[in-house]
C-alpha positions as CSV (number, residue, x, y, z in Angstrom):
1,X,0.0,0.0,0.0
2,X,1.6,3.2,-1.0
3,X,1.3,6.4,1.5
4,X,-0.8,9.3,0.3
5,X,1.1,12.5,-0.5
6,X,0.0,15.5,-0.4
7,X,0.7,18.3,-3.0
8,X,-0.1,22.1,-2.2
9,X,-2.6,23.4,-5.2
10,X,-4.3,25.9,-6.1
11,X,-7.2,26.9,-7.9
12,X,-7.1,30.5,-9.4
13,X,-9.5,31.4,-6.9
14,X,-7.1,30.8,-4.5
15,X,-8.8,27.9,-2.6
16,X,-7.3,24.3,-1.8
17,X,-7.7,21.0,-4.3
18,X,-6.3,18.5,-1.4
19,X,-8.5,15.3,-1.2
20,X,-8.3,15.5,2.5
21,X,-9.6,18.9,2.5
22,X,-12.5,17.9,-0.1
23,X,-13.0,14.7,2.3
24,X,-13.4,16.3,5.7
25,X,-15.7,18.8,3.8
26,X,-18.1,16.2,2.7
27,X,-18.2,13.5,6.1
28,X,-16.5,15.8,8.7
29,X,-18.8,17.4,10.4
30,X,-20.0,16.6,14.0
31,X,-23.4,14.4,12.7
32,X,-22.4,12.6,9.2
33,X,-19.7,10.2,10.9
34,X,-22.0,9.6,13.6
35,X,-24.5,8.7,10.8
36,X,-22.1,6.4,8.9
37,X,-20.9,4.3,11.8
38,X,-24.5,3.3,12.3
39,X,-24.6,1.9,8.9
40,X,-21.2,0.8,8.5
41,X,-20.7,-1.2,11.8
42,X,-24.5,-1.5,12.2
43,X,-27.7,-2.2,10.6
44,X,-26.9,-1.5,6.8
45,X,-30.7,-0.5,5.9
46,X,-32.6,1.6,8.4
47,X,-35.7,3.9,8.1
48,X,-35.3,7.0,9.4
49,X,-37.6,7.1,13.0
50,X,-34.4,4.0,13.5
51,X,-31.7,6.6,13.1
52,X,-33.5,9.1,15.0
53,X,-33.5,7.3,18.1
54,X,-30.3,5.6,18.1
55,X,-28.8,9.4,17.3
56,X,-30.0,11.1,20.0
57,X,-29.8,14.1,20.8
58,X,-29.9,14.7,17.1
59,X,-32.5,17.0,16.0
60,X,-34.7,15.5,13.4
61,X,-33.9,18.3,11.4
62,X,-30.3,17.9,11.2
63,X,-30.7,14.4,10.6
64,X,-33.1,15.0,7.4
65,X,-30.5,17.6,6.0
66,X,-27.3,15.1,7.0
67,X,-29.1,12.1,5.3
68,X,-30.0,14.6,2.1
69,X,-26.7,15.6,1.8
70,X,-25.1,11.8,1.8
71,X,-27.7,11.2,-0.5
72,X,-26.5,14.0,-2.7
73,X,-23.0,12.3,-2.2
74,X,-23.9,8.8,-2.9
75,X,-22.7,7.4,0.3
76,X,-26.4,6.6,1.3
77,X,-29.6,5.3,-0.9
78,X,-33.0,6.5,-0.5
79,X,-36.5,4.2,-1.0
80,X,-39.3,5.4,-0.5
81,X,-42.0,2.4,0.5
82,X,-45.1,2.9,-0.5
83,X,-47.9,1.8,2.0
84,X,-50.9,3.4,4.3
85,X,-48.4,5.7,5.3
86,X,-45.1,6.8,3.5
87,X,-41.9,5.4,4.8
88,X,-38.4,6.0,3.4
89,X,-35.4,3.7,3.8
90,X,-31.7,4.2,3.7
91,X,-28.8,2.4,2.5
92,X,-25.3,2.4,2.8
93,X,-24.0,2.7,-1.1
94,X,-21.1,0.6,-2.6
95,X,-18.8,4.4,-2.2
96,X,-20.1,4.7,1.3
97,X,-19.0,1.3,2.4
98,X,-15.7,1.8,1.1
99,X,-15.2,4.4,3.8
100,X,-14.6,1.8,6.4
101,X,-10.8,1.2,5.9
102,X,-10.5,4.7,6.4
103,X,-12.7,4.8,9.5
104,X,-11.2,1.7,10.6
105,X,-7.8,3.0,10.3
106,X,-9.0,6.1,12.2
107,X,-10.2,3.9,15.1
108,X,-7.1,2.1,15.3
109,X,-4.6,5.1,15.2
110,X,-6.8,6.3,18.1
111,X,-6.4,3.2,20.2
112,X,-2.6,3.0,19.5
113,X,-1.9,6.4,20.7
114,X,-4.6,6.8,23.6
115,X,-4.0,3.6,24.9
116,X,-5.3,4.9,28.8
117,X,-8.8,6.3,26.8
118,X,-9.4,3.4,24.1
């Protein structure tokens, strides 16, 4: 596996093409990763009222415009079921799922240098 490397560029407009930088921008905010563990190391289809509660104390809000913008992304899939009442369902997509090395890599880089806390 070869290391990443990162190269300083620039747009005209003066603002950063890093991949990390482009990354954190679209799963680094307080919610989304939150969001991701419970699909990646949990149940890999949930309707929303199931990501509500096992979020809390998300508001349902946030968790509508988090799940939007992941669907935006492709890293989540959206079905809508019809029935008496409408219920939607989300996945974890094929590009969302392959953000667990990188989250499990995270997790271990925690443990090995917060050994007292992991």
């Amino acid at each position: 596996m070869t290391s990443y490397e990162w190269k300083k560029e620039t747009t005209e407009y003066g603002q950063y093409t890093c991949p990390i930088h482009k990354t954190i921008l679209l799963i680094g905010d307080r919610w989304t990763l939150f969001i991701l563990r419970e699909f990646l190391y949990g149940v890999k289809q949930q309707r929303f009222n199931q990501l509500f509660r096992s979020l809390k104390p998300i508001s349902s809000r946030t968790l509508a415009l988090k799940l939007k913008k992941l669907e935006s992304n492709g890293l989540l899939s959206r079905t809508v079921i019809p029935g008496k009442t409408l219920e939607v369902q989300y996945a974890i997509t094929e590009k969302g799922k392959s953000l667990k090395k990188a989250l499990d890599k995270m997790g271990l880089w925690y443990k090995e240098n917060n050994p007292s806390t992991g």
